[in-house]
N, C-alpha and C positions, 0 to 999 in steps of 0.2 A: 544687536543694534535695533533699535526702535525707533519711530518717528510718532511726535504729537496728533492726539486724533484729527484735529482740525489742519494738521500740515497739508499741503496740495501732495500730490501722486505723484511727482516729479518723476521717481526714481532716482539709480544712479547715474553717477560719468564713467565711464571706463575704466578713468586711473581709478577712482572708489573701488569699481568691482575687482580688478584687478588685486589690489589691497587688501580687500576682505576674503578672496580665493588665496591669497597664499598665511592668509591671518588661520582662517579657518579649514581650511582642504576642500578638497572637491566636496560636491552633492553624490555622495557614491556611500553606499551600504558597503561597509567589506564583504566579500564574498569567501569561502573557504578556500586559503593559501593551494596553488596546485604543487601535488605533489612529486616529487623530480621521481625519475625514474631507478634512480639508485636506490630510493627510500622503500620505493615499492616491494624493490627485491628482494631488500633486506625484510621486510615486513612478511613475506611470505618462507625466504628461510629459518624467522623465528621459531616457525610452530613444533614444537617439541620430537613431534613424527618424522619430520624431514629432517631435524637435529640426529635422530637416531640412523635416520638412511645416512646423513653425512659421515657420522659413525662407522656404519655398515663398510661403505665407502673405500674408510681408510683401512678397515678390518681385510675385506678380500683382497684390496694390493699389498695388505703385508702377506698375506698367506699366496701372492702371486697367483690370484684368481684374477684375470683381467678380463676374459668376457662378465663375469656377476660384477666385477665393480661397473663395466659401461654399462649396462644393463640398469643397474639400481641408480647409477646417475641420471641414465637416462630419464626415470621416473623421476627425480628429482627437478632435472630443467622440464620438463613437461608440465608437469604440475607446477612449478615457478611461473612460467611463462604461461600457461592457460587463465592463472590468477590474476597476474600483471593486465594483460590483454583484454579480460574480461572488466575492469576494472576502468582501463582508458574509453573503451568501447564505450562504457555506460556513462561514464562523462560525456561524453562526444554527443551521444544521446538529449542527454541531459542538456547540453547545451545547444542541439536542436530545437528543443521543446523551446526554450527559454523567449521570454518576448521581455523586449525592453520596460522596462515600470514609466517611464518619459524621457521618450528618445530627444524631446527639445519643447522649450517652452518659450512662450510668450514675454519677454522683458523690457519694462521700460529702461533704454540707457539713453542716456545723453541727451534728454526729454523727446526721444522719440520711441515707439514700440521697435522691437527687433527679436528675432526668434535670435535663441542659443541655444547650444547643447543644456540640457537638464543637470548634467556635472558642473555644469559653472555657475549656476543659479548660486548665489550666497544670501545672505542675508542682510534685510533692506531692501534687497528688489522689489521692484511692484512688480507681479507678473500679473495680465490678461488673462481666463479662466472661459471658456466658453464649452458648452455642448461637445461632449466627446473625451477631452482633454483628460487627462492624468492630471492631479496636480502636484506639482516639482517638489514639495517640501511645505514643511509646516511655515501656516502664513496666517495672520489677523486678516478679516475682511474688512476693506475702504469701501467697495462699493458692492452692492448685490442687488440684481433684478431677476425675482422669480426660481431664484437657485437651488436646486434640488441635485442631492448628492447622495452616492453608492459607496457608503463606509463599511460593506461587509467583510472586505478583507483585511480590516483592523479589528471590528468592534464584532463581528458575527451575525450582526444584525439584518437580517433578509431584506426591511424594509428601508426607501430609499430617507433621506432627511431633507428636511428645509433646511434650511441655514439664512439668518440676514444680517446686515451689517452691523445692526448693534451686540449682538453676543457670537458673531459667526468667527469660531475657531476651525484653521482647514487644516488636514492630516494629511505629512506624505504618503501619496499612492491612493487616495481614493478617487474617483473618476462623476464628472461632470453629467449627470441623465438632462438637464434641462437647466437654460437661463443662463446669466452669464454674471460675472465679477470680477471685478477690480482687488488683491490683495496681498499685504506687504509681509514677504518671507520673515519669519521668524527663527527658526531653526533648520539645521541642512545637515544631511549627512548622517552621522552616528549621533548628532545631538537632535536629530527628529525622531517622531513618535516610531516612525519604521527603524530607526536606528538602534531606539533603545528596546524595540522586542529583538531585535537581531545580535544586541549583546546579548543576550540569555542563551544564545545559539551554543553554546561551550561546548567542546566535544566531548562523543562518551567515551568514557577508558573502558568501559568494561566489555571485558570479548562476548562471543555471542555464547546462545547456550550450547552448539554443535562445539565451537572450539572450546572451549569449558572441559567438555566432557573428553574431546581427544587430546587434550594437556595434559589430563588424569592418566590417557590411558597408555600415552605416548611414555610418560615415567615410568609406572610399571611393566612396560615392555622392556625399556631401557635396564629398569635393575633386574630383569630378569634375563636378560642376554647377557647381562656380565655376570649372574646366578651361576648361568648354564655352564659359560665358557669355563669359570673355574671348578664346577661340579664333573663333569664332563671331562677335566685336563686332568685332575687328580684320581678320580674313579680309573682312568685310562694306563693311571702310573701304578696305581696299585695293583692292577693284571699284569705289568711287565708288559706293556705295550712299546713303543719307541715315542720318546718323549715329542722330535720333533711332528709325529702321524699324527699325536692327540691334539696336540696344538692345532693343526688344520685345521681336523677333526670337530674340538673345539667349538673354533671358530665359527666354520659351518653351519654349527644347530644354531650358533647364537644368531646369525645370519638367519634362517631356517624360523626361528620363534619369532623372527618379528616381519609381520607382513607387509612388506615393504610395499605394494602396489597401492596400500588403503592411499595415502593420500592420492596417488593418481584416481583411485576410484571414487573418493570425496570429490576430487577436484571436476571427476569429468560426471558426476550425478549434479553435481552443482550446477556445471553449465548447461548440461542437457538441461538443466531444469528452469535456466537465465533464459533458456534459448526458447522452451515450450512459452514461456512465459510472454516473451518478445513476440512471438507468435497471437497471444492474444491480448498483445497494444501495453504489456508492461513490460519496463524498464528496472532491469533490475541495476544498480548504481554501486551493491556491495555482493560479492558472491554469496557471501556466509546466508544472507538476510533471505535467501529462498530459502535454506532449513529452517533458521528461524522460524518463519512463517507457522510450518508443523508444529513448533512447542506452544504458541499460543494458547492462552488460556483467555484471555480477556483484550476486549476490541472497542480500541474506543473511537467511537467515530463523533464526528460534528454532521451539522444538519444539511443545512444550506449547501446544495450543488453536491452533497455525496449522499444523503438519504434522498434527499428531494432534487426536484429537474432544474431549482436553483431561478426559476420565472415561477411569476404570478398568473394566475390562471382563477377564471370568476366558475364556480363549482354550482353556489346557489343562487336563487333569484326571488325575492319577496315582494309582492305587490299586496294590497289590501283585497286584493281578488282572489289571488290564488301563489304558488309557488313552483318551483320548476327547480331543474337538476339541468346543469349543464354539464357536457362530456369532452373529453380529448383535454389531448396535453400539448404546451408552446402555444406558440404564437401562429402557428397553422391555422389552417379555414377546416379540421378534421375535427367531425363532434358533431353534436346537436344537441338545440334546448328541449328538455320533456317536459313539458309540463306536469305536475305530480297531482295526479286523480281528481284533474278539478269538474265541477259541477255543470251538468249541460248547460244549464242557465245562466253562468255565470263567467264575465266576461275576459279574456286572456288580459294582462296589463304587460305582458313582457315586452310587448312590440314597441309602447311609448315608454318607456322605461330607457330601452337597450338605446333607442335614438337620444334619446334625451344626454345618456352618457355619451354617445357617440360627437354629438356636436358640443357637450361642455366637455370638453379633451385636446389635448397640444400634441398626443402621439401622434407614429406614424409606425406601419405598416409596411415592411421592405421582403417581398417574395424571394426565394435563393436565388444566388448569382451562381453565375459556373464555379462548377466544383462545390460549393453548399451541399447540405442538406436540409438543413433547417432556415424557417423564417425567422427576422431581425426585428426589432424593436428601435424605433426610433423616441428619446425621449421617456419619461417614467414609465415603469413598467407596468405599474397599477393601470394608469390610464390606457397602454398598450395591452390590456387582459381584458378591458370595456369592449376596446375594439375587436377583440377576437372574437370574442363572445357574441356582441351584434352581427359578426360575418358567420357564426355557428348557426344564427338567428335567420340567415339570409338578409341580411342590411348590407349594403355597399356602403364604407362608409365614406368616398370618396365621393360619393355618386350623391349621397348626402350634405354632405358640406359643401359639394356644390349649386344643391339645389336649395338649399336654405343659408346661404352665407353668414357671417359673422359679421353685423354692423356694430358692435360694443362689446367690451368685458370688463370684468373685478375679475383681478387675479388672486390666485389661492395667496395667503398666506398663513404665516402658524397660526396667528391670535383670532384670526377670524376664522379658522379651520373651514374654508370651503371659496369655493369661486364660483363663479355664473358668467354665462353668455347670454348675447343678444342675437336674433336672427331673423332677417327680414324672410317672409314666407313669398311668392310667386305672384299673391293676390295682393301684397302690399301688406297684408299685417304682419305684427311680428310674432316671435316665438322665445320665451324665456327658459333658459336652461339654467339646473344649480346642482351641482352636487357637492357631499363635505362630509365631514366624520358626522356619525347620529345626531352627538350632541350639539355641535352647532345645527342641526335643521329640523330637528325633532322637536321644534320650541314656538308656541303660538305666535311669537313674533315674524318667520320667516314662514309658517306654512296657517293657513286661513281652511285647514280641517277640525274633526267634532273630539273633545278632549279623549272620547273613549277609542277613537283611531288612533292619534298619537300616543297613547298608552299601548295598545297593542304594534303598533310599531316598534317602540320603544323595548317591550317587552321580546321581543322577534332579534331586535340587531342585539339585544344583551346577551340570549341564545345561539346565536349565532356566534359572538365575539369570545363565549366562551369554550367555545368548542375551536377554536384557534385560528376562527376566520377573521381578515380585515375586513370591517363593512364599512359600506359607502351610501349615503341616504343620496337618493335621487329625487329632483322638483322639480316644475316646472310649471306656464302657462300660458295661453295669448295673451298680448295686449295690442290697443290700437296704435301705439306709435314708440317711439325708441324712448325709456325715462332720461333725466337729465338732474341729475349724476345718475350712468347706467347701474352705481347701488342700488338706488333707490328704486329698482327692479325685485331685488331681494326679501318682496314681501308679499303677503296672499299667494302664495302658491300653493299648487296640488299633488300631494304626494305621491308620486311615480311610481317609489317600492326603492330595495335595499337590494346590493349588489356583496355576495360574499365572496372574497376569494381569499385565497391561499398559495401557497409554493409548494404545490401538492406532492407524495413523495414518488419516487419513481418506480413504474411496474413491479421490479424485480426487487423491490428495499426488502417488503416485508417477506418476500419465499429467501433471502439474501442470510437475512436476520436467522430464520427455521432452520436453515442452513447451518451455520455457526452455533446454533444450540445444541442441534444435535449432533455438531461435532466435540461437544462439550467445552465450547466457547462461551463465555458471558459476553454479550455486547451491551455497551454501555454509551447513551448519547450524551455528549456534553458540549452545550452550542453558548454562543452569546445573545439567542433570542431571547424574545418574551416567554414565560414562564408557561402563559395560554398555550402559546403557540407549541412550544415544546411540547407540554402533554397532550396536547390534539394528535401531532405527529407521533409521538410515541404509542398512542392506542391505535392511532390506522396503522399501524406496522407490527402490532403485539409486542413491543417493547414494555406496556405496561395492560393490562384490563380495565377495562369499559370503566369499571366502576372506582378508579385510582381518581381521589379528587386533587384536587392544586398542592395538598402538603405530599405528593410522593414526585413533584419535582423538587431540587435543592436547588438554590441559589447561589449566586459567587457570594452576595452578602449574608446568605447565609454562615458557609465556608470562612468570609473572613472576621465575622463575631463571632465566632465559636460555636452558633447554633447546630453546626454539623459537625460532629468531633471527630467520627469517624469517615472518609468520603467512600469506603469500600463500600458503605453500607446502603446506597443511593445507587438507582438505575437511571436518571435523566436530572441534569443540570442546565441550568440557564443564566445568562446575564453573568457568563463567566468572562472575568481578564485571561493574559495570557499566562499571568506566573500560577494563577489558579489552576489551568489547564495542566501546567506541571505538579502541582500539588496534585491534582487527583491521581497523576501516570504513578507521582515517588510512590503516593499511598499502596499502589497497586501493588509495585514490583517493593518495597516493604516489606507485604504479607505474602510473597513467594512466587505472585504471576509473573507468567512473560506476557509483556504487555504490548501490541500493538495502535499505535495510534494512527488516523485518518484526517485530513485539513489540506484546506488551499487556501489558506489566507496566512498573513504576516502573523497574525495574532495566535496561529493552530503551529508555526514555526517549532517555538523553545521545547513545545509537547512533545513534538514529531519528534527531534534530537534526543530529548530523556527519557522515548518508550524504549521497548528493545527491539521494535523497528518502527520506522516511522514508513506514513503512506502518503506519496501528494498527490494529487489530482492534474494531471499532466496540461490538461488544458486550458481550464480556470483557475489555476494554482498558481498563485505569486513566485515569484526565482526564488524568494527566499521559503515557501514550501518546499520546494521544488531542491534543493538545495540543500537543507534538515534532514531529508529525507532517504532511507534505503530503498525503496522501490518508488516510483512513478509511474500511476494510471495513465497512459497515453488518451485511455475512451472515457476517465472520469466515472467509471463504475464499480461500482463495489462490489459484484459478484467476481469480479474480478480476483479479488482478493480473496475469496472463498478457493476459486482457482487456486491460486496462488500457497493455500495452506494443504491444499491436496499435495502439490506436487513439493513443500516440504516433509511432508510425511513419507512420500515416494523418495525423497531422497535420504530419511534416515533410516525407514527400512529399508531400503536395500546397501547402507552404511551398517547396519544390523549383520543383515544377511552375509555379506561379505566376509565380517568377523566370526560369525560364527563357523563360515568356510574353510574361511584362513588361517584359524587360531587353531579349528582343530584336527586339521591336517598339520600345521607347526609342530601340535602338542602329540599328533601320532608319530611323528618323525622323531620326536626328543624318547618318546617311551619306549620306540622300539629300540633307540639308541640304547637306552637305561636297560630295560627288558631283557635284549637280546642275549647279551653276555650267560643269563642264568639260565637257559635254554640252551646252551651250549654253541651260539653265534657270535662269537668271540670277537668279529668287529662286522656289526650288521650291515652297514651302510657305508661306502667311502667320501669323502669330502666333494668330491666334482657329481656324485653320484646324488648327494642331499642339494648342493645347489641347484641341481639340473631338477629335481624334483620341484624346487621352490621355483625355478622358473619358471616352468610349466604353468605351473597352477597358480600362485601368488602374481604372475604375470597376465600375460593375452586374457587369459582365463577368466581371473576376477576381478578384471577389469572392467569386460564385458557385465560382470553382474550391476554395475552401478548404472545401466540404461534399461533393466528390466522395469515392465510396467507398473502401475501403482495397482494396491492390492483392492480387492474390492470392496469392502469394510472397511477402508481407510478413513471415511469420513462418516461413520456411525460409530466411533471410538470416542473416549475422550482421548483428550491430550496425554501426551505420558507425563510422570511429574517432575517441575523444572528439576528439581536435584537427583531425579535418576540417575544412576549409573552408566551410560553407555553399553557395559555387559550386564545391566539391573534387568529385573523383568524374566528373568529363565534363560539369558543368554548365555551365560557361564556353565549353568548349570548343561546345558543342550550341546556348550563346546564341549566337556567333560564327556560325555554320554560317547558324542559319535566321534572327539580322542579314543576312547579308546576301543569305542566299536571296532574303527579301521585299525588298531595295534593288534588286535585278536586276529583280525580276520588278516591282515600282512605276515603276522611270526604264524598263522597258521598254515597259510600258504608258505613260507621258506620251510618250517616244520616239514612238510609236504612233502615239497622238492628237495629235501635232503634226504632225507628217508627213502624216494625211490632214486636217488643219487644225481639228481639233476642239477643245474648251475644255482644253486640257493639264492644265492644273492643277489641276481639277476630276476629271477625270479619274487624276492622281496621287494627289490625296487621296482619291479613294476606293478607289483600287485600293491604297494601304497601309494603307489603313482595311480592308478586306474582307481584305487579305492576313492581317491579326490576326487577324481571326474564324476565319478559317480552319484557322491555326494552334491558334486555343482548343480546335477541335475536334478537332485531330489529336492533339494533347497528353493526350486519354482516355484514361486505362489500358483500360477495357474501354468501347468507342466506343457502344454500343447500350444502355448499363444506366439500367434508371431508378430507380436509387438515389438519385441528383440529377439531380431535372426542371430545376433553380433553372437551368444551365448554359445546357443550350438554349434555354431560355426567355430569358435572357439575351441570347444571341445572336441571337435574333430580336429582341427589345424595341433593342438598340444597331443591327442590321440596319435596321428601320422608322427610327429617329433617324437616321441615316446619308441614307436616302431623305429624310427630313423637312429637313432642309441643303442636299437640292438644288433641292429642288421647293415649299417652305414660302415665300412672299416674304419674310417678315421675318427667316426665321433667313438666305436667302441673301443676303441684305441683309447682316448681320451676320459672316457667314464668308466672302461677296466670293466666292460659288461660282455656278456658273451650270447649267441641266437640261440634260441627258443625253436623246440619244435613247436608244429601245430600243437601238441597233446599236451605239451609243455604248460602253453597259454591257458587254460582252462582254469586253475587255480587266480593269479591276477584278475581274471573276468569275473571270477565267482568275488573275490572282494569287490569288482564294482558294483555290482548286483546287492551285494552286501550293504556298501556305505552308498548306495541311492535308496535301497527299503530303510535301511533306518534314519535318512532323510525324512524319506516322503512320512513316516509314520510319527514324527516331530514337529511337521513344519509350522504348525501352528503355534508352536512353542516361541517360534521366533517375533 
């Protein structure tokens, strides 16, 4: 619904709005459907692994094993339930963070103004727009005085806009810096510009790279447990065994080869690793997306508020005198102006400069309130960087504006790019203030200096401008009385100097960046700024060299005429939409990265959702960031995220580690099975005997190993590569090795103990029982650290149960073992001794 330009503002009548709200639907972005808790469940007993435990499951109550089936079940709801839980948590989170986009707005109905909920804003309203405000939805402007608008969490753009009523189009969610308007909704809901980046929102199907690789690996454990089970049952009928013993038997190894604790150990390095993260202010929203993290190869960040501090800040300072650097970051009074190596002779201009912006300015200056930490900006930011700067300067600039008041203005507008004040001085003269883009002031009509000054002026703000500062020309002069029209001030003035700033980037961007390289990440900026400004920022952070001129940024109109065919090929992007930001993510993950993206705007949204994880910005980040996204920056920092790919690597090595524990104790258990018979051990191990083994160790044990600390070279690696195998890399090879180190070193020890006529068999199963432990321990990246007690602890707690099966009557009752003298023990010990050196002499392998 539209109205005639010339119609009056009326507004609606109620029954109208009412009409058009049920014509159209609320003012409401859909947010992502929550999911019932049934679905959850089922979502986590999908994964192939805990398909096989279920399996397992059904396996040991047929063979009426019913502690290993509660036992393996129990791993099964543990890890269900840690998923599930972790899962609501970071919703719940997530919807902490959340701030409403326009809790209620301004509406003419029934020709009087009246606030409403922002959901019921339709289209046709006039709504009220002042200073502050969110605006409701996409609306044509009727009326506009002075209106300057923050479109960066649509369009990417740092810098605030003018808007006026003859070409002024307003976009839901951007927010009001200065002035106010009158204008009539156009579009609401999923038909606004926020609406239609939030359809691109589509979810991803594809699992992560962690679940990828344990789907692989979960199936071939699975065909090889039904391998064993009939390898195993037939081998066993061909001795003249008893059919129903091999069946256990059987059963057991198949039980035995698959190590049923991995998912609890995935599950609980995950959360340990949700939780370290929680710890420093991130939210992680999906379990998986902390490992993820670790597979990165490529990081795509935006600019605005996550390389940079996301405010404008005056950095230089040009006068026809001299030049000067100014320091500190925000809107604090923390900084100072240097002056840069000027001439004893010659005269400072920063001080009539800095006032001169100080009194042509509408900002305001708001010190932290309780609970703050930072200063506030009242009004354009630009203008509010004037005043910082004058207060670095030592200017009050309150103390100012009241000593020299404003008796007149010409306000900024686009076409005349610049405004001016009037200001009666104490002695009765007055004082003319003007500042504007270069080019409107740089021009003998508005300033009365010698043509070789404004040439070098000139030549100063183009220097400046391309180095990816916004500059600002400052004028000024006495006159004896106020002009009438105070335009007609606008002329003969004295050129004050140029004010450069920028949205400089944050301490920690560029060591953030060094970081991520040398974890063999590519980071990759792709913003919707000016092109300048992009490669300013990307040489102050080493994303590109001093000497990259303006063709080593791409452009989205690049990208969309085909002038960039490949986007892999391009380090820094500008003046991108938002379907472009997902072209660059597809192009990534295409050519085999896992890609990370970074944004807190509507427009960085659709990106977030098609990397292989997305990053929001917890505090400056629109819900629907915030919502795309697998983790959420609580602190809005990006080294954050460097965090964050540490402790995925910590969580797939020690997913590494665990397997290689656990498989090749499995695969000692299966050989000695196979083995033993040709040695003349005719049924090596019995059924309660191999589960009790796989308790031990596949339980408490290595479970423990999923809280071990991150290795120290974790982030001087690169990434391992997306299509790696989960046992790729020497992992197979390394189970293989210490299989059957611990086979030799168990059939040597029964070997042993038969030979000098001792209880063999007891004697095997403990000595591949200790040969495991031993191994747990050699398997330490760093063997002394007490990062994780949980380990050794472990290993004594399964150590004591170990004794407790030989010496306890009713458990040897039960597992058909019989006590060990002292001298007895000595062979078992010498395998753990065994399968810990040939550990420790691998572990690098892993």
């Amino acid at each position: 619904m539209t109205r005639p330009a010339d119609a009056p503002a009326r507004g609606l009548t109620s029954t109208e709005a009412a009409r058009l709200l049920a014509a159209h639907g609320r003012n409401e972005v859909a947010a992502d459907r929550r999911v019932p808790l049934w679905a959850r469940v089922a979502a986590q007993l999908r994964d192939p692994l805990i398909t096989v435990l279920i399996a397992a499951v059904a396996l040991t109550l047929a063979i009426g094993d019913h502690p290993d089936a509660v036992v393996i079940a129990l791993v099964i709801v543990v890890n269900t339930a840690v998923g599930v839980v972790q899962e609501i948590r970071a919703e719940s989170a997530v919807s902490a963070l959340s701030r409403l986009s326009a809790p209620a707005a301004r509406a003419v109905r029934d020709g009087e103004p009246r606030k409403v909920p922002s959901a019921e804003v339709v289209p046709g309203d006039v709504v009220a727009l002042a200073e502050g405000d969110i605006v409701p939805a996409d609306a044509r402007l009727l009326e506009a005085a002075a209106l300057l608008l923050d479109e960066s969490m649509l369009t990417g753009e740092s810098l605030p806009v003018a808007k006026e009523a003859e070409d002024g189009e307003l976009w839901a969610g951007t927010v009001v810096l200065r002035g106010r308007a009158l204008a009539e909704v156009t579009a609401t809901g999923t038909d606004s510009a926020l609406g239609r980046i939030a359809a691109l929102l589509r979810p991803r199907p594809e699992p992560t790279p962690l679940q990828r690789r344990l789907a692989g690996l979960g199936r071939v454990l699975a065909a090889v447990a039904v391998g064993l089970c009939v390898l195993v049952f037939l081998l066993g009928l061909l001795r003249h065994q008893p059919p129903g013993e091999m069946a256990v038997t059987a059963i057991s190894l198949a039980v035995a080869a698959v190590p049923e604790s991995l998912p609890a150990v995935v599950t609980l390095a995950l959360a340990l690793g949700a939780r370290r993260m929680a710890a420093r202010r991130a939210v992680v929203r999906r379990l998986p997306a902390v490992e993820t993290l670790g597979s990165v190869t490529v990081l795509a960040t935006d600019k605005t508020g996550t390389l940079t501090e996301g405010r404008m800040v005056v950095e230089r300072l040009w006068t026809p005198h001299s030049t000067a650097t100014v320091t500190g970051l925000g809107y604090g009074p923390a900084g100072e102006v240097r002056r840069d190596g000027p001439a004893a002779d010659e005269p400072d201009g920063t001080g009539p400069l800095l006032t001169a912006a100080v009194l042509c300015n509408d900002a305001a200056l708001r010190p932290p309130a309780d609970g703050e930490a930072d200063w506030r900006a009242l009004g354009d930011p630009t203008e509010a960087a004037l005043l910082t700067a004058a207060g670095k300067a030592g200017l009050d600039h309150e103390q100012l504006r009241k000593a020299l008041p404003r008796v007149a203005e010409t306000p900024f507008d686009s076409t005349r790019k610049r405004m001016s004040t009037i200001h009666r001085r104490p002695d009765g003269t007055v004082l003319v203030c003007l500042k504007g883009a270069p080019e409107a002031v740089l021009i003998p009509t508005v300033l009365a200096e010698p043509p070789e000054l404004l040439e070098r002026a000139r030549s100063a703000a183009a220097e400046l401008a391309s180095d990816g500062f916004r500059v600002l020309a400052v004028a000024g002069r006495d006159v004896g009385h106020v002009p009438d029209p105070p335009q007609a001030a606008e002329h003969g003035l004295r050129l004050l100097g140029l004010t450069a700033m920028a949205d400089p980037p944050k301490p920690a961007a560029a060591a953030t960046l060094a970081a991520c390289r040398r974890a063999g990440i590519l980071p990759v900026l792709v913003t919707g700024d000016h092109p300048a400004t992009a490669r300013a920022l990307a040489v102050r952070i080493g994303l590109l060299d001093a000497s990259a001129g303006p063709e080593a940024v791409a452009t989205g109109r690049d990208l969309a005429t085909g002038a960039v065919t490949d986007p892999t090929g391009a380090r820094v992007f500008a003046r991108t939409d938002p379907r472009q930001k997902v072209d660059i993510v597809q192009a990534w993950r295409a050519r085999g990265a896992v890609t990370a993206m970074t944004g807190d705007g509507v427009n960085d949204g659709p990106a977030l959702r098609r990397a292989d994880i997305g990053v929001a910005m917890g505090r400056r980040g629109t819900e629907v960031a915030r919502q795309a996204a697998d983790l959420v920056l609580a602190d809005d920092e990006l080294a954050t995220v460097v965090g964050a790919v540490e402790e995925g690597r910590r969580v797939y090595d020690n997913i590494r580690r665990f397997l290689v524990f656990g498989l090749a104790g499995g695969a000692a258990e299966i050989l000695v099975m196979l083995a033993g018979p040709l040695f003349g051990l005719a049924l090596p191990l019995r059924a309660g005997q191999i589960l009790w083994i796989n308790l031990l160790t596949h339980g408490l044990t290595g479970v423990a190993m999923g809280a071990e600390p991150v290795s120290p070279g974790a982030m001087d690696r690169p990434p391992r590569p997306p299509d790696q195998h989960v046992l790729g890399s020497g992992v197979w090879q390394r189970v293989v090795l210490l299989g059957l180190v611990l086979t030799a070193a168990s059939l040597a020890a029964a070997l042993w103990a038969r030979g000098g006529d001792r209880p063999w068999q007891t004697v095997l199963f403990l000595a591949l029982l200790v040969g495991q432990l031993g191994t747990v321990l050699g398997l330490r990246e760093r063997l002394l650290t007490g990062a994780n007690p949980f380990l050794p602890l472990a290993v004594l707690a399964s150590a004591a149960l170990a004794a407790a099966a030989l010496y306890l009557p009713f458990l040897r009752d039960l597992l058909d073992t019989e006590p060990l003298a002292w001298a007895d023990l000595a062979a078992p010990a010498a395998a753990g001794v065994i399968g810990f050196a040939a550990a420790r002499l691998r572990r690098y392998a892993a």
